[in-house]
Short mmCIF file of the C-alpha atoms (twelve columns), coordinates in Angstrom:
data_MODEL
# 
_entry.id   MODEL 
# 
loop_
_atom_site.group_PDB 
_atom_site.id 
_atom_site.type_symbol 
_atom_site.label_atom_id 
_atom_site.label_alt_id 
_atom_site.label_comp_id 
_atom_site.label_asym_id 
_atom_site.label_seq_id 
_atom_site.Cartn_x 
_atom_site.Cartn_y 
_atom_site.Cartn_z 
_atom_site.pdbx_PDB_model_num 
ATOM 1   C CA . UNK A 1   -52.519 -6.717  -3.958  1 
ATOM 2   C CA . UNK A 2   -50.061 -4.166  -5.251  1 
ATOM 3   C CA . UNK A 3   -48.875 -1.192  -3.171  1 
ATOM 4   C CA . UNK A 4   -46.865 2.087   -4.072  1 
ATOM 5   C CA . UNK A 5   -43.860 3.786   -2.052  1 
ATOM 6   C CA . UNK A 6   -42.951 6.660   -3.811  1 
ATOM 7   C CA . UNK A 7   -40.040 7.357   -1.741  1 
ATOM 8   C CA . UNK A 8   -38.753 4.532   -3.594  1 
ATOM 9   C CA . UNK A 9   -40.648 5.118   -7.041  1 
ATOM 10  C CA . UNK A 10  -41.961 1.814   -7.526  1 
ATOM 11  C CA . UNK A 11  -44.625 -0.398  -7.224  1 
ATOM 12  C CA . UNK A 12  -44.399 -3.547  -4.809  1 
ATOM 13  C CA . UNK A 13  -46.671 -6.776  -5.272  1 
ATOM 14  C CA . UNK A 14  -47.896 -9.298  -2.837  1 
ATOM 15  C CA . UNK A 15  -49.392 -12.027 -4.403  1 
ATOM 16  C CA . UNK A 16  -51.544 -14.175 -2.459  1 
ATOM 17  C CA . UNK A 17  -51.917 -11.322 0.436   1 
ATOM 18  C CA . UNK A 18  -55.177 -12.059 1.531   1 
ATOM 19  C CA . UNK A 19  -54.755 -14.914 4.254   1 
ATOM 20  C CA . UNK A 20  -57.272 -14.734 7.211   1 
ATOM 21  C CA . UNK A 21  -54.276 -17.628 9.364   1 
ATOM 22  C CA . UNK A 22  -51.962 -15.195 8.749   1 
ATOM 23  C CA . UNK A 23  -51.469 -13.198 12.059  1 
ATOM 24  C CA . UNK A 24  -49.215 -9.728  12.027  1 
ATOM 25  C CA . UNK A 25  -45.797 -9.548  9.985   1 
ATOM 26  C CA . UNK A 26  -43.623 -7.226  7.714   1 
ATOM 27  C CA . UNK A 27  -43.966 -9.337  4.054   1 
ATOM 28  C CA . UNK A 28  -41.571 -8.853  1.101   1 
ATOM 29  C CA . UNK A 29  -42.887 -8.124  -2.227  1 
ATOM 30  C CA . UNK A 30  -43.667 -10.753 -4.455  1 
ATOM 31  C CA . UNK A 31  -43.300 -8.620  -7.716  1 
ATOM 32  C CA . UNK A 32  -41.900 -5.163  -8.050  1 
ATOM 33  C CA . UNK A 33  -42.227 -2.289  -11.359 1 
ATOM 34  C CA . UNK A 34  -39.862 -0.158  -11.592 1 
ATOM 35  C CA . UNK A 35  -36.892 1.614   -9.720  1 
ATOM 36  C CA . UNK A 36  -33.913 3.758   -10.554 1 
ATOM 37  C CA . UNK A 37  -33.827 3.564   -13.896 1 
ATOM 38  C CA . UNK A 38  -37.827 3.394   -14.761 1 
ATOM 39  C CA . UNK A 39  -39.389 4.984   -11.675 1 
ATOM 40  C CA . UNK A 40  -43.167 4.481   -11.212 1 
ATOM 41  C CA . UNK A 41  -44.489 7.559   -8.956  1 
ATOM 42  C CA . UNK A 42  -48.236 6.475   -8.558  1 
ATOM 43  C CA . UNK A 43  -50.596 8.858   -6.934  1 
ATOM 44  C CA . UNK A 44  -52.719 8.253   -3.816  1 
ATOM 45  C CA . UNK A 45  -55.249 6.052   -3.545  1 
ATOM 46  C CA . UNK A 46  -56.563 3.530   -6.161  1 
ATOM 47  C CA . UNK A 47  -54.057 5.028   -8.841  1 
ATOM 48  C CA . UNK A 48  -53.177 1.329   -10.071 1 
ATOM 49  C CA . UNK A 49  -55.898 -0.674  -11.711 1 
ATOM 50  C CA . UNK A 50  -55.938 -3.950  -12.766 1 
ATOM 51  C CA . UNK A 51  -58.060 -5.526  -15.667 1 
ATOM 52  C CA . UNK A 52  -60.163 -8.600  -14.765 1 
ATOM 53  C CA . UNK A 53  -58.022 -11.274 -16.202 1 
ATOM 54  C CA . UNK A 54  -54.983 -9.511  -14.425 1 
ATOM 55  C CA . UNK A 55  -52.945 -8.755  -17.873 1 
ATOM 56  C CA . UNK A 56  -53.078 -5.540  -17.516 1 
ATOM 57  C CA . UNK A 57  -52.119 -2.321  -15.391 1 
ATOM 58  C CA . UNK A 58  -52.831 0.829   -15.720 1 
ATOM 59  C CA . UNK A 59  -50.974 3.694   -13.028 1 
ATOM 60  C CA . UNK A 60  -51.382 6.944   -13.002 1 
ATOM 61  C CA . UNK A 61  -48.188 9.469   -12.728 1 
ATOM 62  C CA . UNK A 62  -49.726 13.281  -11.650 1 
ATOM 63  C CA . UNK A 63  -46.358 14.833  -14.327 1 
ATOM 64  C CA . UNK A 64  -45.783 11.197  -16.656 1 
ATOM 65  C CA . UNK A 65  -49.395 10.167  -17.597 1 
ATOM 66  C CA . UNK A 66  -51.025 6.740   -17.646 1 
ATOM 67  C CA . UNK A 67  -48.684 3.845   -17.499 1 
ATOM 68  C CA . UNK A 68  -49.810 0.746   -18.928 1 
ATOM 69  C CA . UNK A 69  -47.645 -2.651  -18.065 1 
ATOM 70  C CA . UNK A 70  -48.939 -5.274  -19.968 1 
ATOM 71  C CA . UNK A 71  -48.615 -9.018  -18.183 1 
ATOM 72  C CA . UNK A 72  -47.372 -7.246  -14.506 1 
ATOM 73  C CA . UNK A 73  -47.251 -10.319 -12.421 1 
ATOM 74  C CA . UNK A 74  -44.936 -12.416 -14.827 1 
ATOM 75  C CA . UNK A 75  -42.760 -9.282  -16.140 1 
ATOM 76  C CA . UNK A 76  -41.637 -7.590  -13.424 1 
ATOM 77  C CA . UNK A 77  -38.585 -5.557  -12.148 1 
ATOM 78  C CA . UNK A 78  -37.185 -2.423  -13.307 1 
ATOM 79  C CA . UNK A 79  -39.022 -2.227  -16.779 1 
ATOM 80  C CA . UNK A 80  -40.608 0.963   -18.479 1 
ATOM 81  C CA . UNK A 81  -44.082 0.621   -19.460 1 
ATOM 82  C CA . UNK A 82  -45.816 -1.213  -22.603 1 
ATOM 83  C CA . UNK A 83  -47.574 1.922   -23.235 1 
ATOM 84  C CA . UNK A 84  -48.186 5.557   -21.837 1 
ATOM 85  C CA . UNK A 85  -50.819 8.065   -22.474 1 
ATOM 86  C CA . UNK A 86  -49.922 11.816  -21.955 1 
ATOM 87  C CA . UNK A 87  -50.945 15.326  -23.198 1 
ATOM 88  C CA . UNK A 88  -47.889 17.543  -22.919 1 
ATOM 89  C CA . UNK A 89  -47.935 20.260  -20.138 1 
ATOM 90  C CA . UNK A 90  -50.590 18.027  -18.215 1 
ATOM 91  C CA . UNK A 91  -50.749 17.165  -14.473 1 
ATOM 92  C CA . UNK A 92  -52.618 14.378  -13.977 1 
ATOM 93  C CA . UNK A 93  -55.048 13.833  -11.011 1 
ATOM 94  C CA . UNK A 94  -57.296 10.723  -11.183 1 
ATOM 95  C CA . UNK A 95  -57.686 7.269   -13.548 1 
ATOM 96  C CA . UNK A 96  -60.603 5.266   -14.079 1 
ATOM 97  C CA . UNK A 97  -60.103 2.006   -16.606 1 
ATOM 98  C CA . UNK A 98  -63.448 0.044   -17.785 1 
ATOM 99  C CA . UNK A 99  -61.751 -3.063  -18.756 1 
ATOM 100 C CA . UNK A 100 -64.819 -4.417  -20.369 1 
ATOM 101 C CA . UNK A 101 -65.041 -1.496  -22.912 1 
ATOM 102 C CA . UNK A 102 -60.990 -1.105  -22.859 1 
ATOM 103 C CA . UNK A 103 -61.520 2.727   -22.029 1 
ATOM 104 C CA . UNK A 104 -59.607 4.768   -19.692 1 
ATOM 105 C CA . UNK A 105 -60.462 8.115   -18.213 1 
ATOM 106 C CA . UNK A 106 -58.582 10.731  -16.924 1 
ATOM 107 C CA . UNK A 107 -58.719 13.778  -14.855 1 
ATOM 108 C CA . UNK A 108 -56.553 16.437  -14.004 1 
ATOM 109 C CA . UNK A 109 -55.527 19.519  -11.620 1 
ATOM 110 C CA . UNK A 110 -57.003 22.538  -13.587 1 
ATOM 111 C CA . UNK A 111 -59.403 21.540  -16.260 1 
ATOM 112 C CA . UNK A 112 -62.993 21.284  -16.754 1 
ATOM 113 C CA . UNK A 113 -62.736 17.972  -18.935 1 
ATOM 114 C CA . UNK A 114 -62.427 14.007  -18.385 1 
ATOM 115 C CA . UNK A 115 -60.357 12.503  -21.130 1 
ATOM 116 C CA . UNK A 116 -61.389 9.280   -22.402 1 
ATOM 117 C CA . UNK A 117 -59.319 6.790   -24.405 1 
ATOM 118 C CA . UNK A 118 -61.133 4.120   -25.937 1 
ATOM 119 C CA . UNK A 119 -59.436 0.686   -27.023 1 
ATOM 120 C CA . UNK A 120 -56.957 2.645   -24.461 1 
ATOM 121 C CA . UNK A 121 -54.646 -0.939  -24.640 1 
ATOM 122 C CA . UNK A 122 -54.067 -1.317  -28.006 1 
ATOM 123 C CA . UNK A 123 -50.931 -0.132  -29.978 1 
ATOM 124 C CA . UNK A 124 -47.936 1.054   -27.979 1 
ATOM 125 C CA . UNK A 125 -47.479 4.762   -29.317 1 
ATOM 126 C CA . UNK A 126 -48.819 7.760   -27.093 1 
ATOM 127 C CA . UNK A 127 -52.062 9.177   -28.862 1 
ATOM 128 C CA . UNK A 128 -54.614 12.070  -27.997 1 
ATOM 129 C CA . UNK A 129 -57.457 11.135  -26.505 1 
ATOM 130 C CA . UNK A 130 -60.479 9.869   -28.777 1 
ATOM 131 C CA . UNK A 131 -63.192 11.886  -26.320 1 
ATOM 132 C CA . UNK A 132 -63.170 14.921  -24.726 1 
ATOM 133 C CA . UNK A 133 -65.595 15.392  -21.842 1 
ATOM 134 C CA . UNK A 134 -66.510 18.689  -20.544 1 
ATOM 135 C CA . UNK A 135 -68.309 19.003  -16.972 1 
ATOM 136 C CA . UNK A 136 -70.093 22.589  -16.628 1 
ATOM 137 C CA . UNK A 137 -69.463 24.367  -13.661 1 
ATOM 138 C CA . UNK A 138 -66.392 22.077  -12.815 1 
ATOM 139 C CA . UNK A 139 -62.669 23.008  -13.019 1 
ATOM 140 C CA . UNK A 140 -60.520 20.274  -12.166 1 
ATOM 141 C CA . UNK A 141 -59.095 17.911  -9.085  1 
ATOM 142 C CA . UNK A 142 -62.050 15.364  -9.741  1 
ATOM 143 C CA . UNK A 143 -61.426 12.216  -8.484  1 
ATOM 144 C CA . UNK A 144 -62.734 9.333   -10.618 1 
ATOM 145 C CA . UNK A 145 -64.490 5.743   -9.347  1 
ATOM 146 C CA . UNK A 146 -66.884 3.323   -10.851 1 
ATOM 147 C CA . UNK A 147 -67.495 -0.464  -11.079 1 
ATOM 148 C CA . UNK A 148 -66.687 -2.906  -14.044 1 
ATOM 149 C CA . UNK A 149 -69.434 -3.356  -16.603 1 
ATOM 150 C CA . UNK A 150 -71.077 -0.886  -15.121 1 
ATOM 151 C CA . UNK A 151 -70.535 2.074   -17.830 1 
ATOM 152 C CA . UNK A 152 -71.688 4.937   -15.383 1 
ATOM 153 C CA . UNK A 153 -68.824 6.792   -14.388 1 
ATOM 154 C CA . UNK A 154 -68.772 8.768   -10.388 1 
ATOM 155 C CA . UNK A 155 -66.428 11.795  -9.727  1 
ATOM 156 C CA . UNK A 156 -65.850 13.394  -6.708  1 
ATOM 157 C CA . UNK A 157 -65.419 17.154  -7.713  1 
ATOM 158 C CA . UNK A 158 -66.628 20.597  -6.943  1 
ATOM 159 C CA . UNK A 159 -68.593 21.777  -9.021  1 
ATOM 160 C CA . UNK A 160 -70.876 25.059  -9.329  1 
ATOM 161 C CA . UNK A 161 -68.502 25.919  -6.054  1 
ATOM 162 C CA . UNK A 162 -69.844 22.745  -4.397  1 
ATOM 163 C CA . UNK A 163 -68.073 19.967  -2.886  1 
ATOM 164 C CA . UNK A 164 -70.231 17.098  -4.441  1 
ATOM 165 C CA . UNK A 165 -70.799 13.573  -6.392  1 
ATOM 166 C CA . UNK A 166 -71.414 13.892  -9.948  1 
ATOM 167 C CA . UNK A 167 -72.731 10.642  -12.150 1 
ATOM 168 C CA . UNK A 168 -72.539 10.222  -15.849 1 
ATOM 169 C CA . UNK A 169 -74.505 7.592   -16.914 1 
ATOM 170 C CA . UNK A 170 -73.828 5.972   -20.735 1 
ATOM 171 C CA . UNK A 171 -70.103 7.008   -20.081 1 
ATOM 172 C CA . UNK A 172 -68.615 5.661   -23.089 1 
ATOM 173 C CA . UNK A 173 -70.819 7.466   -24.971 1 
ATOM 174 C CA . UNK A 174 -69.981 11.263  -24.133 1 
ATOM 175 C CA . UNK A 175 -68.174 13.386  -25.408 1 
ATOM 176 C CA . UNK A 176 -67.867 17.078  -25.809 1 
ATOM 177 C CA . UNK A 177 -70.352 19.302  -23.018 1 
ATOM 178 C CA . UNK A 178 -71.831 17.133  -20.849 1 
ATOM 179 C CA . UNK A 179 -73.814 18.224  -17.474 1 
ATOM 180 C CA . UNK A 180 -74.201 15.321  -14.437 1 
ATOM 181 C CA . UNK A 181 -76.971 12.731  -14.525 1 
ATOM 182 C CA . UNK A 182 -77.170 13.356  -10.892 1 
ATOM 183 C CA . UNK A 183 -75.546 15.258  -8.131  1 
ATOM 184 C CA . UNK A 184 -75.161 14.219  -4.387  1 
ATOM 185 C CA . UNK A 185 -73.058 15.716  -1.646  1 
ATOM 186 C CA . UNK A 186 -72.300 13.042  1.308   1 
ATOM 187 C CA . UNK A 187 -72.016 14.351  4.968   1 
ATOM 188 C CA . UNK A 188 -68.497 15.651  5.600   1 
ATOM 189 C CA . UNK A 189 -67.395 15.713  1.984   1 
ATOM 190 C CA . UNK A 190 -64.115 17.303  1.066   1 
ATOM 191 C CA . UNK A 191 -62.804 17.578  -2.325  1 
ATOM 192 C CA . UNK A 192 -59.069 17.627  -1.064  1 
ATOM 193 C CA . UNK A 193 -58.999 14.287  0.336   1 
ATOM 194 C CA . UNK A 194 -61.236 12.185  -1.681  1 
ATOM 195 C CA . UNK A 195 -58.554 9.465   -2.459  1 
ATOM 196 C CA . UNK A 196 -60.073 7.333   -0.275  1 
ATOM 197 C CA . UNK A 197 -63.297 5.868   -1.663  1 
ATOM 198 C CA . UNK A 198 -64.897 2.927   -3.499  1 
ATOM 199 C CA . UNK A 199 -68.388 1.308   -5.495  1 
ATOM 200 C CA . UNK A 200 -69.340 -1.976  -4.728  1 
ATOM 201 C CA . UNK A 201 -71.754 -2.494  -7.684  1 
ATOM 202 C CA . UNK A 202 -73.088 -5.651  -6.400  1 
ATOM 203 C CA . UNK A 203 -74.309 -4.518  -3.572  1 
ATOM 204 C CA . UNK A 204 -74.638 -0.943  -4.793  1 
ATOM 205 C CA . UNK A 205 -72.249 0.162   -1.751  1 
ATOM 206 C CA . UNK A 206 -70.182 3.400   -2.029  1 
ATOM 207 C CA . UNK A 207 -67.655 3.589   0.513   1 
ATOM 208 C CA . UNK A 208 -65.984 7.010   1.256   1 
ATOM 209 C CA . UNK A 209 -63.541 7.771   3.772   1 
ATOM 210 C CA . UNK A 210 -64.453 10.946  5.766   1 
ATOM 211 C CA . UNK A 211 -61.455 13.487  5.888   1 
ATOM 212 C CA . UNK A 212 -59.187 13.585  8.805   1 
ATOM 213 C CA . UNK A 213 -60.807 10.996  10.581  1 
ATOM 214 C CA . UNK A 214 -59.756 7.416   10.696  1 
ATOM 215 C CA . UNK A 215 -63.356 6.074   9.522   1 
ATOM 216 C CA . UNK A 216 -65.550 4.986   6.053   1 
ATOM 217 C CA . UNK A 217 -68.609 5.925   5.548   1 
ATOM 218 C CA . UNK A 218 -70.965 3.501   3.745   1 
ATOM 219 C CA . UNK A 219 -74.185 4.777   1.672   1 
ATOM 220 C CA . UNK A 220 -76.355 2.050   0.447   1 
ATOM 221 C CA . UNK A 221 -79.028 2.255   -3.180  1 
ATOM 222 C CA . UNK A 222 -75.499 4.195   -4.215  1 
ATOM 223 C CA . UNK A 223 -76.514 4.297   -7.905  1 
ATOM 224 C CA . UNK A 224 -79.992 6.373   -6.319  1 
ATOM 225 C CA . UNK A 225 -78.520 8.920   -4.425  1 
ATOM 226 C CA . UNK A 226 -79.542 12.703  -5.062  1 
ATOM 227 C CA . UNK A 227 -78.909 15.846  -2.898  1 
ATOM 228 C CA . UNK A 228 -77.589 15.740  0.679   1 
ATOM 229 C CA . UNK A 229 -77.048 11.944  1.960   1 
ATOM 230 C CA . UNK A 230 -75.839 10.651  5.415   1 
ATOM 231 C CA . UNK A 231 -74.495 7.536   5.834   1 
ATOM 232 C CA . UNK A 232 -76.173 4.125   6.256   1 
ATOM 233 C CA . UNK A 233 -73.039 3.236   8.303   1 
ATOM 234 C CA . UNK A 234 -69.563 4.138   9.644   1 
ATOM 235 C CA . UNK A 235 -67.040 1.503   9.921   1 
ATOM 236 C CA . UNK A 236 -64.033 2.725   12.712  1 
ATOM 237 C CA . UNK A 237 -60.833 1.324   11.421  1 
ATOM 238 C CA . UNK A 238 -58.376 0.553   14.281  1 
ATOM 239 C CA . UNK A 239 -54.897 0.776   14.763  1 
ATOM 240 C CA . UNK A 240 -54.562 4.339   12.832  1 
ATOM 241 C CA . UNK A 241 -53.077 7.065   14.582  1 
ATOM 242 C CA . UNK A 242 -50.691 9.616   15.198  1 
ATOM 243 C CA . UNK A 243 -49.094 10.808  11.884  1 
ATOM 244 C CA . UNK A 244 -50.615 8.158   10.365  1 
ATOM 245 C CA . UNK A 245 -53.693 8.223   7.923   1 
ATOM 246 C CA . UNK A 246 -56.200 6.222   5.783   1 
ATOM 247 C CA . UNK A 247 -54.780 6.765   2.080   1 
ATOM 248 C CA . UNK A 248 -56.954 3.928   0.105   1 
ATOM 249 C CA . UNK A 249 -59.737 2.089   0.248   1 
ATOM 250 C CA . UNK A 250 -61.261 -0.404  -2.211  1 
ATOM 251 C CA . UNK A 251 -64.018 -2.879  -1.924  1 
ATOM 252 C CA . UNK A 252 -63.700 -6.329  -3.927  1 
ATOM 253 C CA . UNK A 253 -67.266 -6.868  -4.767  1 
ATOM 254 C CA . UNK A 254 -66.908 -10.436 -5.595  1 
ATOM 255 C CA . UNK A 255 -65.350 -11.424 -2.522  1 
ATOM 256 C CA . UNK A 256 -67.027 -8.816  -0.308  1 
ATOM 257 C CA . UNK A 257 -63.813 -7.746  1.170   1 
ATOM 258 C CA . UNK A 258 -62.604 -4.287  2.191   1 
ATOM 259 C CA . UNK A 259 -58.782 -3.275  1.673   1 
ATOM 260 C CA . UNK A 260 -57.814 -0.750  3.373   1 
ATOM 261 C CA . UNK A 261 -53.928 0.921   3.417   1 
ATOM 262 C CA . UNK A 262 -52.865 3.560   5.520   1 
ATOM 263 C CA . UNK A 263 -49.732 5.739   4.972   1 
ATOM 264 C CA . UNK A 264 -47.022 4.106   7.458   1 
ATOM 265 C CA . UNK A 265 -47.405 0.865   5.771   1 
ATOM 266 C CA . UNK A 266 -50.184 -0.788  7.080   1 
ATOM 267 C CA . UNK A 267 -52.630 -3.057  4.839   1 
ATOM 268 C CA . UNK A 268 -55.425 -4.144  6.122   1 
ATOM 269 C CA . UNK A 269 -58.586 -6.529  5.056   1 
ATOM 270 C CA . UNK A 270 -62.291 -6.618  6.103   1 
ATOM 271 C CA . UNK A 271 -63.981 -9.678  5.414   1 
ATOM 272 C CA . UNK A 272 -67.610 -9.649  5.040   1 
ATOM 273 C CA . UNK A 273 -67.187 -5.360  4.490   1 
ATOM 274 C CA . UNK A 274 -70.968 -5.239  3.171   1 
ATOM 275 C CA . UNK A 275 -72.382 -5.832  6.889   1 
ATOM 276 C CA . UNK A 276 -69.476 -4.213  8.787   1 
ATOM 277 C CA . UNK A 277 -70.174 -0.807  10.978  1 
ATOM 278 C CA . UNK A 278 -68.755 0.375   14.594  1 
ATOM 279 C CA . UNK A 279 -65.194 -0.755  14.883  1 
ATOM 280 C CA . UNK A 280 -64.381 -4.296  13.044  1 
ATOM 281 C CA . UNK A 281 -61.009 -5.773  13.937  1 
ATOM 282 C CA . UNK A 282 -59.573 -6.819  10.533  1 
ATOM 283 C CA . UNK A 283 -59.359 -10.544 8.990   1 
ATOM 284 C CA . UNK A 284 -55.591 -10.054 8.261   1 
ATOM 285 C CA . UNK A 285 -53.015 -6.891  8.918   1 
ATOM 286 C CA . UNK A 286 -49.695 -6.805  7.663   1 
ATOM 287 C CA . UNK A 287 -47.235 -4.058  6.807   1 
ATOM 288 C CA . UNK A 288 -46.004 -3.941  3.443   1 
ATOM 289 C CA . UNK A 289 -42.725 -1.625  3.892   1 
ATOM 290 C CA . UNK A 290 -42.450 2.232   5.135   1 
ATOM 291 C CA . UNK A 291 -45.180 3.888   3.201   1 
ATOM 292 C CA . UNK A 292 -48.252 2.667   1.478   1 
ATOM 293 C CA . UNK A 293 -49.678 5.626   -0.835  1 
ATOM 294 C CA . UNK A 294 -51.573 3.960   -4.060  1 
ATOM 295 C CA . UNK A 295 -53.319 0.778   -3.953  1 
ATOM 296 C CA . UNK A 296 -54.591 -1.153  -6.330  1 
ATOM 297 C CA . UNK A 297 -56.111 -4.839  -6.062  1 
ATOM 298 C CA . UNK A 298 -56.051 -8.290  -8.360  1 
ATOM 299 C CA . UNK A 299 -58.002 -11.579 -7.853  1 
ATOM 300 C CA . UNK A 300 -55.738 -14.833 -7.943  1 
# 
């Protein structure tokens, strides 16, 4: 489990986190990226991926691009990146990486288009990206999810001035203007915080965390959904309150566990997350320093 605290600008990693003995406890990082002289300023939510076989790392920076550190959990400290994709001018907004097809996608603040970089880990020399997709009716702040192997892309968006799901299916193949697959709009949605969400593709699970309240939604037959959807489930997550607020969420579909950081520090994981709903106490909770903005997650 990896954890950003931008005050700091860098990137903190607990190996072997997830420990159901393990009661309460402030841990030290394992692993850190880099500091004062490489800062790493990820953005909210799941803006640090991992490839399968953990070599890779992809984070997003909203002003610097997509970061790639290759081998993360052996070559750590205050290093720059292997590799970073930018366009010039840009401000970034979301990442998705399909580590089976090596393609990342990008979003950002105030365009219509995703930008897709195929073979995206190869070479070490910035590069334009090799596809251009253009959403109609959508101008920017999309938020980008999906599920490994799966090669249908999700992004939360507005588009034709509503706040909605849109689904590309066959996304390595697009490029150039490109309308939805499908379109649904989940109860509560707001494009300004949707940071906060995840696919189980397993289980076809989407998990979405409702704005300003401390609770995920859960829609099941995900992959099916069309038009206005309510939720098959809300899970209550405890121990969040005052200033403090749910800024990631991803589900680890292998393990069927739900992490779940919030932004004083807290970490927190849901076993068994597929069957969870009213208000679960978590199988572990730990705090991981001051401030826990991006989160990403890697199997050991």
């Amino acid at each position: 489990m990896v954890v950003s605290d931008s005050p700091r600008k860098t990137i903190y990693g607990f190996p072997g986190f997830y420990d159901p003995g393990a009661g309460p406890n402030q841990l030290q990082p394992g692993f850190t990226l880099g500091g004062t002289n490489n800062p790493v300023i990820a953005w909210v939510g799941q803006s640090m991926i991992f490839s399968p076989d953990n070599s890779r790392l992809w984070v997003g920076n909203e002003l610097g691009g997509m970061s790639l550190y290759r081998n993360p959990l052996t070559n750590s400290g205050d290093r720059a990146p292997d590799l970073v994709l930018h366009i010039a001018g840009t401000q970034w907004y979301s990442i998705w990486y399909e580590a089976q097809s090596d393609t990342l996608y990008a979003t950002t603040m105030n365009t219509d288009r995703i930008y897709a970089w195929d073979s995206a880990s190869t070479g070490n020399a910035n590069r334009a990206p090799d596809r251009i997709i253009e959403v109609p009716g959508y101008h920017g702040e999309g938020y980008l999810i999906g599920a490994h192997g799966s090669n249908t892309l999700l992004m939360a968006a507005r588009v034709h001035n509503i706040e909605r799901f849109v689904v590309f299916y066959d996304a390595d193949q697009l490029d150039g203007l490109n309308a939805a697959d499908r379109y649904f709009e989940p109860e509560g949605f707001n494009v300004a915080f949707t940071h906060a969400l995840s696919w189980d593709a397993t289980r076809n699970l989407l998990y979405y965390v409702v704005p300003d309240r401390n609770e995920i939604s859960v829609y099941a037959d995900a992959s099916n959904l069309t038009g206005d959807v309510t939720p098959n489930r809300v899970i209550n997550v405890p121990n969040v309150d005052g200033q403090d607020w749910i800024t990631g969420a991803i589900v680890s579909s292998a393990d069927d566990l739900l992490f779940v950081s919030t932004f004083e520090g807290q970490i927190m994981v849901f076993a068994n997350a597929s069957g969870l709903q009213g208000t679960p106490q978590p199988a572990t909770t730990h705090a991981v320093g001051d401030m826990a903005l991006g989160l990403g997650v890697f199997r050991q």
